[in-house]
C-alpha positions, 0 to 999 in steps of 0.5 A: 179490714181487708181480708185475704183470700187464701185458696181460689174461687171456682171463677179464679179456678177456672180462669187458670184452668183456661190460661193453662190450656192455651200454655199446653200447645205452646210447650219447652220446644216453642220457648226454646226456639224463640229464645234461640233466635230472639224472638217474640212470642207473636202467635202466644200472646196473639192467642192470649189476646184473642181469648181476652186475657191480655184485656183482664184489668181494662174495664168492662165498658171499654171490650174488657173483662174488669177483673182485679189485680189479683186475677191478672196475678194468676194468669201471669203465674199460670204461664211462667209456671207453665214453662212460658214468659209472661213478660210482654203479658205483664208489660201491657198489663200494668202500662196500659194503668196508667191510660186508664186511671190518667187519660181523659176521656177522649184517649180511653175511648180511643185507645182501650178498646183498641188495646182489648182487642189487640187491634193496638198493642201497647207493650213499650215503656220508655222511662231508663237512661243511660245516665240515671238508672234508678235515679228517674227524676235525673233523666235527661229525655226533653219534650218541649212543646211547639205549637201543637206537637212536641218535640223530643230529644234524648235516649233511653236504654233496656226499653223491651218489645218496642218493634213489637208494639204499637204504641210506646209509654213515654216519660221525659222531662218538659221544664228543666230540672234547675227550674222545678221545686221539686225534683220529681216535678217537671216530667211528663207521660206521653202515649206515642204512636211509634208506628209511622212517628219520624226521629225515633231510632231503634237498636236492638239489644241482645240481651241474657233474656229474650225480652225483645229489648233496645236502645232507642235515640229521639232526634227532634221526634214530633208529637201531637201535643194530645199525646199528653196524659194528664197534666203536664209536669205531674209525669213522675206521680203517674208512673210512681201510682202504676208501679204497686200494680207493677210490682204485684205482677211482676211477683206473680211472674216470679211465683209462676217461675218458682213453681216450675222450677220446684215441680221440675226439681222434685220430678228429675229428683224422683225418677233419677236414681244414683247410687242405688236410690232415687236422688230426692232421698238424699237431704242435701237435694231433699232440703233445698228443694223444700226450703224454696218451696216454703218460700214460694209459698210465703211470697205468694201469701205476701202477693195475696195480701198486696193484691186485696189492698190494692183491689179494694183502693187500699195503700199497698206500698210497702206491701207491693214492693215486699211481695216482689222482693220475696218473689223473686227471691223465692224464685232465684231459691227454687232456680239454684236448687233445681238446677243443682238437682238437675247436675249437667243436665241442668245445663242443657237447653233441652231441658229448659232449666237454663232457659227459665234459669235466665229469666228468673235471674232478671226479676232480683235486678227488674223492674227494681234492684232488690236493694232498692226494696230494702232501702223502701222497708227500711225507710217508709216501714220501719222509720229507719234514716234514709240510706241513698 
């Protein structure tokens, strides 16, 4: 029986205590400029890497700290929750998965110490297209192989921090659709050097969020054929093993944003008085702020309990997929009642709650619809007929 863990250890404890102070010297002011200008955050996530906290899920034998899922959790949260974005964080995080546990040995070594250090930065995922959404077994991206490269044709779209990475996280599709057996059958994950690779364009996106996002075109873009992980053909199975992880960081992200905007909330709500009392005292600000707290907290136990299965090799799917589901909504909650608090000044960028207000929004359509989770529970957990 699994057990879930319901306060930190001193470990766990100290962890976001070190996270948090690197999130102090980059306050409101410096996420608030970058977001003006579409920016990455380069000297935070610099800093993060440099401490090692970009490298917690990469084991220890490769410049790593070996940390489990649920400690890369707290460190996501421990940034959103301190008025930053976690997203490229997250990103390398949980793409970086799918190198460890399906790259042969000669690609571990050659790319994970790397990736620890930051000496490579592997934050691109290139799977949505245009024409297939959700529906990733309908992509239209081809690799054909040519000798010793492949070559590759086609687009995807909503591929964030690609000009920011080193290395990008390609899924195409290497035998035809109308010649598989199954439709999940026939795609592969390829690791791609975009630093000098020719037949790639990219165009910048501008975006709700500053996630540093675009629209990439592959015109006979050559690659060596050792790009491959694993075994040609088995691609979707890849990802699909990568995206509990996903999922449970993703809800931390969410959980992170709950948390700020419940602490901003209830502070603005203290100390601004109208009509002769502190605004807090009145139940129409009082209750929904209480609500969206209790529903952090509930989505944050559903977290916990996704992270320890999946820290001890356990099947968390439906747990995952629920974690973020509850997360985000949780967040979305918590965002509406401190931006209702807030009236005007909500509103004002100086303030930064439109700001995370934007972010927190992305998280109930990405990296899955929530939809799509209903439709998952409904189906895998309650044994209910298939709706899409």
């Amino acid at each position: 029986m699994t057990t879930v863990r319901i306060s930190l250890t001193d470990e766990q404890r100290a962890l976001k205590a070190g996270v948090a102070e690197i999130c102090e010297k980059y306050p409101g002011e410096y996420w608030r400029e970058l977001d003006a200008k579409r920016e990455y955050p380069e000297a935070f996530v610099a800093e993060l890497t440099r401490a090692g906290y970009l490298a917690a899920l990469i084991p220890q034998e490769y410049g790593g700290a070996g940390l489990g899922i649920f400690e890369a959790a707290l460190i996501l949260e421990t940034i959103n929750a301190s008025g930053g974005n976690a997203a490229a964080c997250h990103a390398q995080m949980y793409i970086m998965g799918t190198v460890l546990r399906h790259g042969n040995a000669a690609q571990k070594l050659a790319y994970l110490p790397k990736i620890a250090t930051g000496e490579l930065r592997l934050q691109a995922f290139g799977v949505t297209e245009p024409n297939s959404g959700s529906d990733t077994t309908r992509l239209q991206t081809t690799a054909v192989r040519r000798g010793d490269r492949y070559l590759v044709n086609g687009q995807k779209i909503f591929i964030s921090r690609v000009l920011q990475s080193d290395l990008m996280l390609l899924l195409a599709r290497t035998t035809p659709l109308d010649q598989v057996k199954r439709k999940t059958d026939g795609l592969s994950v390829f690791l791609v050097d975009i630093r000098h690779v020719q037949g790639l364009e990219i165009r910048p996106l501008r975006m709700m969020m500053n996630h540093s996002t675009n629209a990439l075109f592959f015109d006979n873009m050559a690659i060596p054929a050792d790009s491959l992980i694993g075994e040609e053909g088995r691609g979707f199975a890849y990802i699909l093993d990568g995206m509990n992880a996903e999922r449970i960081l993703v809800a931390s992200d969410s959980l992170g944003d709950g948390r700020w905007f419940i602490e901003k909330a209830v502070a603005y709500s203290n100390q601004r008085v109208v009509f002769g009392r502190p605004i807090g005292a009145n139940q129409g600000v009082q209750f929904a702020i209480a609500k969206a707290h209790m529903a952090v907290e509930a989505a944050d136990l559903m977290r916990g309990k996704a992270a320890a299965l999946f820290d001890t090799g356990q099947p968390c799917g439906p747990e995952a997929n629920m974690a973020k589901y509850l997360a985000a909504e949780a967040a979305w909650e918590a965002a509406n009642a401190c931006i209702d608090c807030h009236g005007g000044y909500g509103f004002a960028e100086e303030y930064d709650v439109e700001r995370k207000f934007r972010e927190a929004r992305l998280y109930k359509t990405a990296p899955i619809n929530q939809n799509l989770v209903l439709a998952y529970v409904g189906e895998h957990v309650l044994g209910l007929p298939r709706s899409y």
